[in-house]
HTML snippet that shows the backbone in 3Dmol.js (N, CA, C, O; Angstrom):
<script src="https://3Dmol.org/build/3Dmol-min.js"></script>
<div id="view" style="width:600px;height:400px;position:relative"></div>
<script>
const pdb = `
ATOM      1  N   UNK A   1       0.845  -1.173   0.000  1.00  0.00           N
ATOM      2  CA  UNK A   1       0.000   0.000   0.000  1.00  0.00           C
ATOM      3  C   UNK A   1       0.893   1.240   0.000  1.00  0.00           C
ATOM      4  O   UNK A   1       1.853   1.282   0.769  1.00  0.00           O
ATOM      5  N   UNK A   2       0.590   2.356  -0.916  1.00  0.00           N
ATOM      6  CA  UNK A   2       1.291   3.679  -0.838  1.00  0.00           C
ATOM      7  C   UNK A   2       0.448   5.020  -0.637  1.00  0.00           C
ATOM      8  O   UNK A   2      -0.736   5.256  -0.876  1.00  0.00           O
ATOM      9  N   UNK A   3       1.311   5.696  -0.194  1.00  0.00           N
ATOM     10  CA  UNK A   3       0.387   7.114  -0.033  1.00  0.00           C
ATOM     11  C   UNK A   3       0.562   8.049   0.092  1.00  0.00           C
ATOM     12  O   UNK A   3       1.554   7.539   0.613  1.00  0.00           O
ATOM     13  N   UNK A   4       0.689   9.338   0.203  1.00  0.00           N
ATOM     14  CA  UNK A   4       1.104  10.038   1.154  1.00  0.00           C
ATOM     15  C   UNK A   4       0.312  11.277   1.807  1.00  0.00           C
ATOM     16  O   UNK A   4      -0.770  11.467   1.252  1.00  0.00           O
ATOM     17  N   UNK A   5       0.614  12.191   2.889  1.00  0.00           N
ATOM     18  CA  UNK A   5      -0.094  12.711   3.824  1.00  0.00           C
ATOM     19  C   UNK A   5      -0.525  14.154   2.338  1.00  0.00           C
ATOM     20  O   UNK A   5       0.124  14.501   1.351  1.00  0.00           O
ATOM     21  N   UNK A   6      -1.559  14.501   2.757  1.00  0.00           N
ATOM     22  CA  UNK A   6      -2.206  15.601   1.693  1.00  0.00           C
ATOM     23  C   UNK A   6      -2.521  16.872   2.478  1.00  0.00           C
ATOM     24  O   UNK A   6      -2.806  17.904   1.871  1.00  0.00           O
ATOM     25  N   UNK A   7      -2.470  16.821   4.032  1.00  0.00           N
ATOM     26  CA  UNK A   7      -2.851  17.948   4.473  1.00  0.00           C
ATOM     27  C   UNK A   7      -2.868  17.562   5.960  1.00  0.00           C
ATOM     28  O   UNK A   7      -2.355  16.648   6.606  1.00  0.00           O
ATOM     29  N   UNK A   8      -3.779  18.774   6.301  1.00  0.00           N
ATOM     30  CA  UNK A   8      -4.332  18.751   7.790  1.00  0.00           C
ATOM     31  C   UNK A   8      -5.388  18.653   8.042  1.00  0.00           C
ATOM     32  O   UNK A   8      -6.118  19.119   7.167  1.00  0.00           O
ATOM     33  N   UNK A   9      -6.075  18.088   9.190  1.00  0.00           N
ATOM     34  CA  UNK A   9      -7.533  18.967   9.397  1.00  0.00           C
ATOM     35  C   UNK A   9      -7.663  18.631  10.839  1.00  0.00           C
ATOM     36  O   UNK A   9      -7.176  17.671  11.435  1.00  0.00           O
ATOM     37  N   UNK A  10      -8.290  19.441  11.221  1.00  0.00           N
ATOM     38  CA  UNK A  10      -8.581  19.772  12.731  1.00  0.00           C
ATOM     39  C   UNK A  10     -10.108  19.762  12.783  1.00  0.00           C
ATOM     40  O   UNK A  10     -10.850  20.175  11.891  1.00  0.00           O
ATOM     41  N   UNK A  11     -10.560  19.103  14.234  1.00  0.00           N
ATOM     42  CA  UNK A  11     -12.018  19.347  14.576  1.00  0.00           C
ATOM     43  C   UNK A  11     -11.824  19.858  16.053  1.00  0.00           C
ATOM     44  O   UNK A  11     -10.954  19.545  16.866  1.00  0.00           O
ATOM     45  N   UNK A  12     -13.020  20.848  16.188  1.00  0.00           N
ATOM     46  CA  UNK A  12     -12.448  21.813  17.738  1.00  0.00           C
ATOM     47  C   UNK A  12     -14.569  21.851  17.729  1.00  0.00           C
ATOM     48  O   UNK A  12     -15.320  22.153  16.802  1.00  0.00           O
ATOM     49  N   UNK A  13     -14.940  21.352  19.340  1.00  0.00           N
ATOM     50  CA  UNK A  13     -15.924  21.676  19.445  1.00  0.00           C
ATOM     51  C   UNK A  13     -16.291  23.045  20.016  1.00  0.00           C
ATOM     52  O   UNK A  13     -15.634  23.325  21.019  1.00  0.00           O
ATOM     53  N   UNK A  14     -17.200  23.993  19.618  1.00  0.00           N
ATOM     54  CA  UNK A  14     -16.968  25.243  20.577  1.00  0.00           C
ATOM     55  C   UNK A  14     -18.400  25.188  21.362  1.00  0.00           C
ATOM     56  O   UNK A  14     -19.307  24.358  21.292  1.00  0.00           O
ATOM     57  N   UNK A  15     -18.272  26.330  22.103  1.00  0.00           N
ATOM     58  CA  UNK A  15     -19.132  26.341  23.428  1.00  0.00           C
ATOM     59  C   UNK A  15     -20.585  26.481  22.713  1.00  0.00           C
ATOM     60  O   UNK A  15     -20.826  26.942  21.597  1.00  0.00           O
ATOM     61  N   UNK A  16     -21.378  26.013  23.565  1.00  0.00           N
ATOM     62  CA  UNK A  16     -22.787  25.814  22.718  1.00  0.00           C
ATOM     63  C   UNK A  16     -23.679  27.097  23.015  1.00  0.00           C
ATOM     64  O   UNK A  16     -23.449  27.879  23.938  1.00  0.00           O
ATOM     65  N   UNK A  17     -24.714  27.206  22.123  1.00  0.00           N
ATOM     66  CA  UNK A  17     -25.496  28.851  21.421  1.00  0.00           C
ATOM     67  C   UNK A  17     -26.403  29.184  22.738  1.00  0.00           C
ATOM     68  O   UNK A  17     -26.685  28.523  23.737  1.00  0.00           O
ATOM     69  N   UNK A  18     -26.624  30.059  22.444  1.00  0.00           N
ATOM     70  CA  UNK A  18     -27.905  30.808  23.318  1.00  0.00           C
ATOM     71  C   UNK A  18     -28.246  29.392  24.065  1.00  0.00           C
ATOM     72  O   UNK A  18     -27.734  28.350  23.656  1.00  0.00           O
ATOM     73  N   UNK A  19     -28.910  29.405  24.896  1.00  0.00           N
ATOM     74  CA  UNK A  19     -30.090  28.524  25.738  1.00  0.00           C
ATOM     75  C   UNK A  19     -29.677  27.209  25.193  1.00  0.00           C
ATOM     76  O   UNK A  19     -30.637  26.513  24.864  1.00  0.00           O
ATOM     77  N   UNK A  20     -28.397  26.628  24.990  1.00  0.00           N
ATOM     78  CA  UNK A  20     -27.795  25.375  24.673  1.00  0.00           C
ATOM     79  C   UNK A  20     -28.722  24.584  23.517  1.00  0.00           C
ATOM     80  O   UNK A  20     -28.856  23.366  23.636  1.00  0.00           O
ATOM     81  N   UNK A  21     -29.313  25.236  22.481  1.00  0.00           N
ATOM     82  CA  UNK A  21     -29.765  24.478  21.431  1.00  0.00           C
ATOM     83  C   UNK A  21     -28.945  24.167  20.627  1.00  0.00           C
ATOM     84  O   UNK A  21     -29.415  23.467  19.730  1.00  0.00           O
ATOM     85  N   UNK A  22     -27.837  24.393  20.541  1.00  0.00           N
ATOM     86  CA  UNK A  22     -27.201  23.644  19.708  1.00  0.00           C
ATOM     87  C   UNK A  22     -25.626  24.025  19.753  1.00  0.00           C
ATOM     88  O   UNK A  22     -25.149  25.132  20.005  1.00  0.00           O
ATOM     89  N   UNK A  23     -24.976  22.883  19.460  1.00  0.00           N
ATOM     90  CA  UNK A  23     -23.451  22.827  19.602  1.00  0.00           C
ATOM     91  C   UNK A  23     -22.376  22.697  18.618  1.00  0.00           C
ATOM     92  O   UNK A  23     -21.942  21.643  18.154  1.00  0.00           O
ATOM     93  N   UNK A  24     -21.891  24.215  18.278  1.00  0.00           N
ATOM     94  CA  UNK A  24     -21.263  24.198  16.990  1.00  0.00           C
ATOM     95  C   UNK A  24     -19.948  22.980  17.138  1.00  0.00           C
ATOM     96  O   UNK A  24     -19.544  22.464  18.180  1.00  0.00           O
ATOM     97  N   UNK A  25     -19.589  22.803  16.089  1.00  0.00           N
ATOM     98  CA  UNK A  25     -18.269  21.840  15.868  1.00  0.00           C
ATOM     99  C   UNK A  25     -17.792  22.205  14.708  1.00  0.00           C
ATOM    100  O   UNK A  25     -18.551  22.066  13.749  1.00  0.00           O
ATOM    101  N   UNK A  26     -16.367  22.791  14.455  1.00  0.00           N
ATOM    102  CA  UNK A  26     -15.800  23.717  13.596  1.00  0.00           C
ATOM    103  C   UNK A  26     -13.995  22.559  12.874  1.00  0.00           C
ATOM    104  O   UNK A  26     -12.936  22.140  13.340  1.00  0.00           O
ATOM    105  N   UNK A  27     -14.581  22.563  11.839  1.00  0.00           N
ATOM    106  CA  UNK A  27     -13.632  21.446  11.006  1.00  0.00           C
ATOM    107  C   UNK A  27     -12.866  22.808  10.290  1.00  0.00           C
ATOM    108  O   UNK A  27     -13.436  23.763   9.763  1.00  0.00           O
ATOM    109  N   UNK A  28     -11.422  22.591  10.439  1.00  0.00           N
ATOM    110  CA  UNK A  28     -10.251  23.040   9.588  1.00  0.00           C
ATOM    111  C   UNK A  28      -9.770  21.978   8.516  1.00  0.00           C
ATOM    112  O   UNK A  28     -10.028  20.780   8.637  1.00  0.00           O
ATOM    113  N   UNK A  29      -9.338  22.296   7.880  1.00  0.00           N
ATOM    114  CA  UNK A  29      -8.439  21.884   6.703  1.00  0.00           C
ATOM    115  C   UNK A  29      -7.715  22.919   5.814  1.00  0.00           C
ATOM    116  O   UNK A  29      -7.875  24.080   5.437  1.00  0.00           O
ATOM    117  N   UNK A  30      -6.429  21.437   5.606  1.00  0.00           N
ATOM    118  CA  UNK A  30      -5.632  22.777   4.552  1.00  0.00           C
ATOM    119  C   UNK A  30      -4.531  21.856   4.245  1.00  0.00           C
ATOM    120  O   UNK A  30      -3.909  21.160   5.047  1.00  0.00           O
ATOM    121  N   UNK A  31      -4.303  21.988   2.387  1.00  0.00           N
ATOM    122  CA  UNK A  31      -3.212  21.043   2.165  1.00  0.00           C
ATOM    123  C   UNK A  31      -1.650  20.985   2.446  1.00  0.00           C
ATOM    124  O   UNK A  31      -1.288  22.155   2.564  1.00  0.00           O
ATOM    125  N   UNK A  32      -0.989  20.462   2.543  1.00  0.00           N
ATOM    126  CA  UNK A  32       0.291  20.969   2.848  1.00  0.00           C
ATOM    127  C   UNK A  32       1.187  21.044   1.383  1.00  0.00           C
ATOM    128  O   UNK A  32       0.645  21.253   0.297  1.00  0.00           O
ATOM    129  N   UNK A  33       2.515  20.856   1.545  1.00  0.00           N
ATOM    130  CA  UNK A  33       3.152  21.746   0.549  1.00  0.00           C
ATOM    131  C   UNK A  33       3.022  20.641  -0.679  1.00  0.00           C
ATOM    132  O   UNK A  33       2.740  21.109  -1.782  1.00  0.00           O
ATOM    133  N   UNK A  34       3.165  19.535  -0.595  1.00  0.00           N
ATOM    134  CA  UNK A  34       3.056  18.362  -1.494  1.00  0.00           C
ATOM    135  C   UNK A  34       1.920  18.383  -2.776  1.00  0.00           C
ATOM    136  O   UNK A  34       1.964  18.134  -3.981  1.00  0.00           O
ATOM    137  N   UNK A  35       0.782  18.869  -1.712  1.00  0.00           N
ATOM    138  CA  UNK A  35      -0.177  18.370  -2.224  1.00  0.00           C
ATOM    139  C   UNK A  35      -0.799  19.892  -3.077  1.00  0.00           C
ATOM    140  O   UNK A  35      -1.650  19.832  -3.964  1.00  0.00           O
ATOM    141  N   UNK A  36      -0.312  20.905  -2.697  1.00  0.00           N
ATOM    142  CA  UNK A  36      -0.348  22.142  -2.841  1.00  0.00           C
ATOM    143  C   UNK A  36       0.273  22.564  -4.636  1.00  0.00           C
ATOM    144  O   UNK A  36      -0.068  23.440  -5.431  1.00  0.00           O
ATOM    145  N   UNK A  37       1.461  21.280  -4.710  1.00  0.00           N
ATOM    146  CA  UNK A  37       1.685  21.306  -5.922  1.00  0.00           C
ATOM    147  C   UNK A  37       0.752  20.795  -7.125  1.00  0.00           C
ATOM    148  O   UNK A  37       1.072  20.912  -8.308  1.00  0.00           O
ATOM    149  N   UNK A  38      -0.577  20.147  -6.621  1.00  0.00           N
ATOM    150  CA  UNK A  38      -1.256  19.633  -7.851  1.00  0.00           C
ATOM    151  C   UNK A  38      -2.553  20.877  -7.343  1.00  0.00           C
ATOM    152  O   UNK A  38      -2.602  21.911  -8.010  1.00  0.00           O
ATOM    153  N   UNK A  39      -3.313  20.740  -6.443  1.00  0.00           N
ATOM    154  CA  UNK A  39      -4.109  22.033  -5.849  1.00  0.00           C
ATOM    155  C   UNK A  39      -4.118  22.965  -4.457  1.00  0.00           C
ATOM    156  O   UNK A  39      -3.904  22.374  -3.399  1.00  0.00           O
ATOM    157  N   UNK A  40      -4.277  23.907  -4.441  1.00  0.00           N
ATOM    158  CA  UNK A  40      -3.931  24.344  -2.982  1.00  0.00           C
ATOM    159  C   UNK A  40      -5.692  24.648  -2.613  1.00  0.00           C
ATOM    160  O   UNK A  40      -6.612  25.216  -3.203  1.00  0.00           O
ATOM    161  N   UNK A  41      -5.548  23.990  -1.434  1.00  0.00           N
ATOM    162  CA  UNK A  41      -7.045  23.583  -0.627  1.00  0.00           C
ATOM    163  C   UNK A  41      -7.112  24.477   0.623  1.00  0.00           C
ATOM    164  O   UNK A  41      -6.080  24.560   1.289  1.00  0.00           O
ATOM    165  N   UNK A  42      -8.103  25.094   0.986  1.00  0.00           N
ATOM    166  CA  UNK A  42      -8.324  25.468   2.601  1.00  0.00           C
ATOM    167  C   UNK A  42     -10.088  25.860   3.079  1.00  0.00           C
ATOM    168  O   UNK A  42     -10.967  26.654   2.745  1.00  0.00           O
ATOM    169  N   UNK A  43      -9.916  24.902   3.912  1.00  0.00           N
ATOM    170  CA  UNK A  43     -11.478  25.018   4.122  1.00  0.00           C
ATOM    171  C   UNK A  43     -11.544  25.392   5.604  1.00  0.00           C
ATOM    172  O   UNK A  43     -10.606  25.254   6.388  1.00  0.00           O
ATOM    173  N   UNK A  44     -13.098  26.018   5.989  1.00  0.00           N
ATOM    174  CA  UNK A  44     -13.014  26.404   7.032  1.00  0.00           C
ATOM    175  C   UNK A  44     -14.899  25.811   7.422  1.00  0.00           C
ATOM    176  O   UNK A  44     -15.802  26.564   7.057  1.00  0.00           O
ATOM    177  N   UNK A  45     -15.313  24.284   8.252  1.00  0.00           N
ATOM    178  CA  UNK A  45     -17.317  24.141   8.267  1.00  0.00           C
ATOM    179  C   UNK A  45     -17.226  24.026   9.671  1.00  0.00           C
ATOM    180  O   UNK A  45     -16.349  23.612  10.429  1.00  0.00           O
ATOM    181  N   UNK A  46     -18.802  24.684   9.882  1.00  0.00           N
ATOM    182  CA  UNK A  46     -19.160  24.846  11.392  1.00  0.00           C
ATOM    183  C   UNK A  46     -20.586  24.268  11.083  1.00  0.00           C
ATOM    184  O   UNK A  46     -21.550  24.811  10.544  1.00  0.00           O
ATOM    185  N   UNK A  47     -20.460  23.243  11.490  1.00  0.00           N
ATOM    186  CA  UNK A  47     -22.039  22.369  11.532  1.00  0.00           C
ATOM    187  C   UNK A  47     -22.224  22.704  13.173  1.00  0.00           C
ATOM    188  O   UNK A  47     -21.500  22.528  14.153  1.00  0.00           O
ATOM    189  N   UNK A  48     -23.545  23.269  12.973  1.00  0.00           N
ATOM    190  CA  UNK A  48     -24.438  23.171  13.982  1.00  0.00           C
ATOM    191  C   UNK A  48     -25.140  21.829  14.534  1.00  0.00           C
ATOM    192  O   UNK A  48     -25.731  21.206  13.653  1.00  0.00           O
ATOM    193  N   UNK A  49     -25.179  21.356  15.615  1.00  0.00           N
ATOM    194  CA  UNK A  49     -25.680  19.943  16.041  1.00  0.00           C
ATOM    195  C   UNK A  49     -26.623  20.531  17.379  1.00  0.00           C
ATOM    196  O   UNK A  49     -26.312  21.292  18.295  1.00  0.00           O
ATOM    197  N   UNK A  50     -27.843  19.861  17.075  1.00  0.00           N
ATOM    198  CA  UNK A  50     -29.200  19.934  18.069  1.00  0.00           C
ATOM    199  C   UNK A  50     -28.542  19.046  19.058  1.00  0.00           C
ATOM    200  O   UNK A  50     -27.955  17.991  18.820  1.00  0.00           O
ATOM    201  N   UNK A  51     -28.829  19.962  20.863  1.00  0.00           N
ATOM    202  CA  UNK A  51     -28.260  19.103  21.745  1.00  0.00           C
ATOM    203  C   UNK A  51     -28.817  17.845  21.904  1.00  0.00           C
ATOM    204  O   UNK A  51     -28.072  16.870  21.998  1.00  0.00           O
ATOM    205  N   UNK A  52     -30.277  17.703  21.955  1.00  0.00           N
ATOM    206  CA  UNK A  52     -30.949  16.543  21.953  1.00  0.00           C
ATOM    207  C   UNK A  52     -30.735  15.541  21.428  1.00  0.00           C
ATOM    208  O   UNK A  52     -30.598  14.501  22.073  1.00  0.00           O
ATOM    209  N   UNK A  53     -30.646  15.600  20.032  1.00  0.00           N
ATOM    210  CA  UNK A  53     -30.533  13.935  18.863  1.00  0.00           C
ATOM    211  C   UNK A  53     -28.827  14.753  18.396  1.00  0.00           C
ATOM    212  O   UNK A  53     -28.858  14.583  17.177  1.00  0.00           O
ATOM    213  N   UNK A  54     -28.125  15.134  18.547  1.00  0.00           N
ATOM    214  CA  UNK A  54     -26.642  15.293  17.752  1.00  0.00           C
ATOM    215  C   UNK A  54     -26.884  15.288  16.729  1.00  0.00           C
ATOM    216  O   UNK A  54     -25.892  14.997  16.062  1.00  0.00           O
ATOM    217  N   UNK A  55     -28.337  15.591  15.751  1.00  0.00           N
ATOM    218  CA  UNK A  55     -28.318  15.818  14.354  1.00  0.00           C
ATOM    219  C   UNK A  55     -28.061  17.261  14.320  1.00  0.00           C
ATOM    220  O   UNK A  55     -28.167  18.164  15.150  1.00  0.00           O
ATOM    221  N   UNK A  56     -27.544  17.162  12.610  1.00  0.00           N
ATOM    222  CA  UNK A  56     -27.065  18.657  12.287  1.00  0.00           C
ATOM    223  C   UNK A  56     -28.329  19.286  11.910  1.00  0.00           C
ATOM    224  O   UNK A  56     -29.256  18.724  11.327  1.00  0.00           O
ATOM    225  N   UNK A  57     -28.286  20.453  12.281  1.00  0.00           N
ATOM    226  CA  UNK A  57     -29.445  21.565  12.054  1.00  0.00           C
ATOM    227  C   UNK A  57     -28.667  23.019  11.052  1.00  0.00           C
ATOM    228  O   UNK A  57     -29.348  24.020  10.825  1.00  0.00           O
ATOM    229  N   UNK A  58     -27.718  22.945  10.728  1.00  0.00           N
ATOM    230  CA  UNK A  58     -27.516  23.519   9.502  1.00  0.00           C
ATOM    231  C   UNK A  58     -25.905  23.997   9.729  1.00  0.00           C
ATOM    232  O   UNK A  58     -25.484  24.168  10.873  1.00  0.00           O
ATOM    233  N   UNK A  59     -25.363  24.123   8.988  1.00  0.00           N
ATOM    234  CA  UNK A  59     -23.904  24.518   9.194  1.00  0.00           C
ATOM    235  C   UNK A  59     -23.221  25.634   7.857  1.00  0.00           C
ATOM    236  O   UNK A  59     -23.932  26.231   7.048  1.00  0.00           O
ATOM    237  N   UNK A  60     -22.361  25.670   7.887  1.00  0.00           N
ATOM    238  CA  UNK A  60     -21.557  26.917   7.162  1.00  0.00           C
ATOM    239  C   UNK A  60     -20.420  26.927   6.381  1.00  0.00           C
ATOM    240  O   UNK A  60     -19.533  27.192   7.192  1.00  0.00           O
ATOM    241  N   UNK A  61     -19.910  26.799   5.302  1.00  0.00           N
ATOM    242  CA  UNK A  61     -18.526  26.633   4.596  1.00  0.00           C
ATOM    243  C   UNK A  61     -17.923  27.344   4.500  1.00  0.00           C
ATOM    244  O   UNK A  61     -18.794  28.214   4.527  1.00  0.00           O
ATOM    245  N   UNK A  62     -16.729  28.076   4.349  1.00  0.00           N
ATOM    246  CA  UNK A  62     -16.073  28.553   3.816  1.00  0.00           C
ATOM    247  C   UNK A  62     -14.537  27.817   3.174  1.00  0.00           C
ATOM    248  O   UNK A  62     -13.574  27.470   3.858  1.00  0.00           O
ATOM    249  N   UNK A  63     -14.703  27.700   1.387  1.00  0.00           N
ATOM    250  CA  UNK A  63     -13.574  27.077   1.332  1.00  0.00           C
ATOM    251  C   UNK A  63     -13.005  27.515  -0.119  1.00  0.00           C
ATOM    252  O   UNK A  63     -13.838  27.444  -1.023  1.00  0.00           O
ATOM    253  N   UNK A  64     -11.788  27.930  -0.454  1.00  0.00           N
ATOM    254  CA  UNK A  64     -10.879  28.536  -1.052  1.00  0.00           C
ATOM    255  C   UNK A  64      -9.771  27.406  -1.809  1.00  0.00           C
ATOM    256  O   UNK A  64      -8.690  27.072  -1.325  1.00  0.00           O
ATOM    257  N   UNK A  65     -10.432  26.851  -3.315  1.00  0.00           N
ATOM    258  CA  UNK A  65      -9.268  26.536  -3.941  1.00  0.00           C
ATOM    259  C   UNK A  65      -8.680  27.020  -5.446  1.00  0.00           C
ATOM    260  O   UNK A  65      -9.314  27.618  -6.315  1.00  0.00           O
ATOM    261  N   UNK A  66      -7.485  26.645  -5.482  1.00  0.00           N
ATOM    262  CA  UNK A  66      -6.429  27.596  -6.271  1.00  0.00           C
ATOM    263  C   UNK A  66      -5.575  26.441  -7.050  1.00  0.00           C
ATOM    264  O   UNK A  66      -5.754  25.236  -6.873  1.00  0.00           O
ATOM    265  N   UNK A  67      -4.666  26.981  -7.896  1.00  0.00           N
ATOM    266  CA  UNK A  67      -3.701  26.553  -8.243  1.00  0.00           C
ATOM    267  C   UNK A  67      -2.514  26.315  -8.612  1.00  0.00           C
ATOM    268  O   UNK A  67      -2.184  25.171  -8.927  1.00  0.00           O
TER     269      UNK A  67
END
`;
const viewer = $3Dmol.createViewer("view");
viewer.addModel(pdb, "pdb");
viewer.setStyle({}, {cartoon: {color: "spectrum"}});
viewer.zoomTo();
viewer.render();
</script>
Protein backbone atom coordinates (compact mmCIF):
# COMPACT_ATOMS: atom_id res chain seq x y z
CA UNK A 1 0.00 0.00 0.00
CA UNK A 2 1.29 3.68 -0.84
CA UNK A 3 0.39 7.11 -0.03
CA UNK A 4 1.10 10.04 1.15
CA UNK A 5 -0.09 12.71 3.82
CA UNK A 6 -2.21 15.60 1.69
CA UNK A 7 -2.85 17.95 4.47
CA UNK A 8 -4.33 18.75 7.79
CA UNK A 9 -7.53 18.97 9.40
CA UNK A 10 -8.58 19.77 12.73
CA UNK A 11 -12.02 19.35 14.58
CA UNK A 12 -12.45 21.81 17.74
CA UNK A 13 -15.92 21.68 19.45
CA UNK A 14 -16.97 25.24 20.58
CA UNK A 15 -19.13 26.34 23.43
CA UNK A 16 -22.79 25.81 22.72
CA UNK A 17 -25.50 28.85 21.42
CA UNK A 18 -27.91 30.81 23.32
CA UNK A 19 -30.09 28.52 25.74
CA UNK A 20 -27.80 25.38 24.67
CA UNK A 21 -29.76 24.48 21.43
CA UNK A 22 -27.20 23.64 19.71
CA UNK A 23 -23.45 22.83 19.60
CA UNK A 24 -21.26 24.20 16.99
CA UNK A 25 -18.27 21.84 15.87
CA UNK A 26 -15.80 23.72 13.60
CA UNK A 27 -13.63 21.45 11.01
CA UNK A 28 -10.25 23.04 9.59
CA UNK A 29 -8.44 21.88 6.70
CA UNK A 30 -5.63 22.78 4.55
CA UNK A 31 -3.21 21.04 2.16
CA UNK A 32 0.29 20.97 2.85
CA UNK A 33 3.15 21.75 0.55
CA UNK A 34 3.06 18.36 -1.49
CA UNK A 35 -0.18 18.37 -2.22
CA UNK A 36 -0.35 22.14 -2.84
CA UNK A 37 1.69 21.31 -5.92
CA UNK A 38 -1.26 19.63 -7.85
CA UNK A 39 -4.11 22.03 -5.85
CA UNK A 40 -3.93 24.34 -2.98
CA UNK A 41 -7.04 23.58 -0.63
CA UNK A 42 -8.32 25.47 2.60
CA UNK A 43 -11.48 25.02 4.12
CA UNK A 44 -13.01 26.40 7.03
CA UNK A 45 -17.32 24.14 8.27
CA UNK A 46 -19.16 24.85 11.39
CA UNK A 47 -22.04 22.37 11.53
CA UNK A 48 -24.44 23.17 13.98
CA UNK A 49 -25.68 19.94 16.04
CA UNK A 50 -29.20 19.93 18.07
CA UNK A 51 -28.26 19.10 21.75
CA UNK A 52 -30.95 16.54 21.95
CA UNK A 53 -30.53 13.94 18.86
CA UNK A 54 -26.64 15.29 17.75
CA UNK A 55 -28.32 15.82 14.35
CA UNK A 56 -27.07 18.66 12.29
CA UNK A 57 -29.45 21.57 12.05
CA UNK A 58 -27.52 23.52 9.50
CA UNK A 59 -23.90 24.52 9.19
CA UNK A 60 -21.56 26.92 7.16
CA UNK A 61 -18.53 26.63 4.60
CA UNK A 62 -16.07 28.55 3.82
CA UNK A 63 -13.57 27.08 1.33
CA UNK A 64 -10.88 28.54 -1.05
CA UNK A 65 -9.27 26.54 -3.94
CA UNK A 66 -6.43 27.60 -6.27
CA UNK A 67 -3.70 26.55 -8.24
Amino acid sequence: MMGAKAGRMTFEVLAPTAHNIEIPVRVKAESNSFFTKIRKTRAEIVSYLRVSTLRPTRFHEDLSKGR
